[in-house]
N, C-alpha and C positions, 0 to 999 in steps of 0.2 A: 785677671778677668777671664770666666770662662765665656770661652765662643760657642755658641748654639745657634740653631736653628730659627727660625720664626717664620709664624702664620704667614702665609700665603696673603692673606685681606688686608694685612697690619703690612707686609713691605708693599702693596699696592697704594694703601694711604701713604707711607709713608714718601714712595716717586711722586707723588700725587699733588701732598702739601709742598714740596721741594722744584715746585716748576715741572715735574718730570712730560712730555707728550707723548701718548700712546702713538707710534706709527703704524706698527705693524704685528700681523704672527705669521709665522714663517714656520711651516711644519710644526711642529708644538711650543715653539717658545715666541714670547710676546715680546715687543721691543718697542723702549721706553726712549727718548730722543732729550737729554737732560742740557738746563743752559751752560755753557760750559765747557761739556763734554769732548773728547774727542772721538768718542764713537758711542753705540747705544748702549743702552742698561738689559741685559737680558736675562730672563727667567722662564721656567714654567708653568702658566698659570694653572695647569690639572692636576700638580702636585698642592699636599695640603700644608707642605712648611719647604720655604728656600732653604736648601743646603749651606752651611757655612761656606764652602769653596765658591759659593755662589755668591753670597754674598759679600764675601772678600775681592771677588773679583770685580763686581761691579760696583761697591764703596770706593775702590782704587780707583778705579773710572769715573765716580764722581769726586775725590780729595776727600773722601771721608772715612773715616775710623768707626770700626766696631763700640768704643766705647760712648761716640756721639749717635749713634744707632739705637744702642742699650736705653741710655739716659730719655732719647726723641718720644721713644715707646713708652717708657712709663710717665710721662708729663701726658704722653695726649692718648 
C-alpha cells in the first residue's frame, strides 16, 4: 500500500465521525481529544493536506492503520 497525504477537510471528518473532540489550538496546530486515546490527535489546520508522518503518528494514537484510513475515505 502506498502512504499519502490527505486533505485537510477529509482527516477533520474523518476525527469527527470517530468520536474525536476538538479541545484546543495551540500556536498552529489543533488538538483533537479521541475516546480511547492516551493523549491528543494533532495536526495543522492551515496546511491543505496532513503529512503521512503525521498521520502515522496520530493513527498510532488512536490503534489505527493507514489501510483502515484509506478504505474509511473512499466508503464516505
Amino acid at each position: 500500500m502506498i502512504k499519502r497525504p490527505i486533505k485537510t477537510k477529509d482527516w477533520e471528518r474523518f476525527l469527527k465521525a470517530h468520536k474525536c473532540k476538538y479541545k484546543r489550538t495551540k500556536a498552529s496546530h489543533a488538538h483533537y481529544q479521541c475516546p480511547g486515546c492516551f493523549r491528543p490527535v494533532t495536526y495543522r489546520p492551515a496546511y491543505k493536506e496532513v503529512p503521512v508522518i503525521h498521520l502515522q503518528t496520530n493513527l498510532k494514537t488512536m490503534g489505527l492503520t493507514f489501510e483502515y484510513l484509506y478504505n474509511w475515505l473512499e466508503k464516505n
